[in-house]
C-alpha positions as CSV (number, residue, x, y, z in Angstrom):
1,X,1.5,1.5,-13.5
2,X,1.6,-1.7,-11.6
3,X,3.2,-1.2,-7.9
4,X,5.1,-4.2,-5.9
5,X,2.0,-6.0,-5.2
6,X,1.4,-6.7,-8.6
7,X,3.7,-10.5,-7.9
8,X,1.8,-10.9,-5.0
9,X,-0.6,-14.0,-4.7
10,X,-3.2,-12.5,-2.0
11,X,-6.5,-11.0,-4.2
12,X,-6.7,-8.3,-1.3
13,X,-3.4,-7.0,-2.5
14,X,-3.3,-7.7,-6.3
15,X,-6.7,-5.4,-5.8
16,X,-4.3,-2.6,-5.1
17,X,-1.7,-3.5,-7.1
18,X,-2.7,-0.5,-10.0
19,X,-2.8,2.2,-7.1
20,X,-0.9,5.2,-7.3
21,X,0.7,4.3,-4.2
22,X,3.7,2.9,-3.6
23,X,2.6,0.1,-2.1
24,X,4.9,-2.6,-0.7
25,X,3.9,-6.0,0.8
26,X,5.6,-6.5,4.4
27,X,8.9,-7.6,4.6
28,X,12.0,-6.7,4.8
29,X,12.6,-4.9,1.6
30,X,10.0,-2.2,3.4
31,X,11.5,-2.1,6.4
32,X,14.7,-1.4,5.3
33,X,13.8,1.2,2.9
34,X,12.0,3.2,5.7
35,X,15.6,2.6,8.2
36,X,17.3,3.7,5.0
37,X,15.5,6.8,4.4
38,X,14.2,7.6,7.6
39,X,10.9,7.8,6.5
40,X,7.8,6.2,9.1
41,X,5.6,3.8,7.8
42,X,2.1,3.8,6.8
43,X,0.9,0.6,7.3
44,X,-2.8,-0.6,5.9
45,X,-4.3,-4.0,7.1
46,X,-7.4,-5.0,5.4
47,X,-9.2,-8.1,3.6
48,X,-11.2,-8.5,0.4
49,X,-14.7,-8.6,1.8
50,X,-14.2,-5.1,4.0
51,X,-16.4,-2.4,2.7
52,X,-14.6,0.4,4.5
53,X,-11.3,-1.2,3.2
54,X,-12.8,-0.5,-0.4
55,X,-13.9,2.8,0.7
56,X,-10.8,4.1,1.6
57,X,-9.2,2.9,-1.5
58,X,-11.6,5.1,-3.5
59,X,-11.4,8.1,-1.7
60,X,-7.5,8.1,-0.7
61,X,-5.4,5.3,-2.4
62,X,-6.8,5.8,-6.0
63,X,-6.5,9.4,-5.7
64,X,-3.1,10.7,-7.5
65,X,-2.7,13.6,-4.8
66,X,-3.2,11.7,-1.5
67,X,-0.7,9.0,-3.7
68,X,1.8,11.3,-4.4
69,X,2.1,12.6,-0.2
70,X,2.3,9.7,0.7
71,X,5.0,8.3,-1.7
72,X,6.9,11.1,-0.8
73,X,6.4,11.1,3.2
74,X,6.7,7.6,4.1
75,X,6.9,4.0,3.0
76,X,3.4,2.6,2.5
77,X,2.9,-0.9,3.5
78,X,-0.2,-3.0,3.1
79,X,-1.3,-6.0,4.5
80,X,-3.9,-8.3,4.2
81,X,-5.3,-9.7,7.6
82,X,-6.3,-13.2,6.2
């Protein structure tokens, strides 16, 4: 099930657009659902080309455990540095 960066134009995000994770792109959507719910933010900057970006995204972000604490424990933000 597609998350929000499945309308986003960067490849670095559409790559983890199919994550478990509830990802959102920055803004202020984010922002004000973390203020809202009091929740902190876990915020992930990578690029397309990073192998240990990649790596991580195997081991935690694809993994439907890891997903599901951080869905419920904060709001998940991921950026891509380029």
């Amino acid at each position: 099930m597609p998350n929000r960066l499945s309308g986003e134009t960067s490849p670095y995000l559409l790559q983890h657009a199919n994550n478990p994770v509830d990802w959102y792109p920055w803004g202020e959507e984010a922002l004000q659902r973390a203020k809202d719910e009091d929740k902190p933010i876990l915020l992930s900057i990578g690029y397309s080309a990073c192998h240990w970006c990649h790596v991580m995204e195997r081991e935690s972000f694809e993994n439907e455990a890891i997903a599901a604490l951080m869905n419920e424990h904060f709001v998940s933000i991921k950026v891509d540095r380029e």
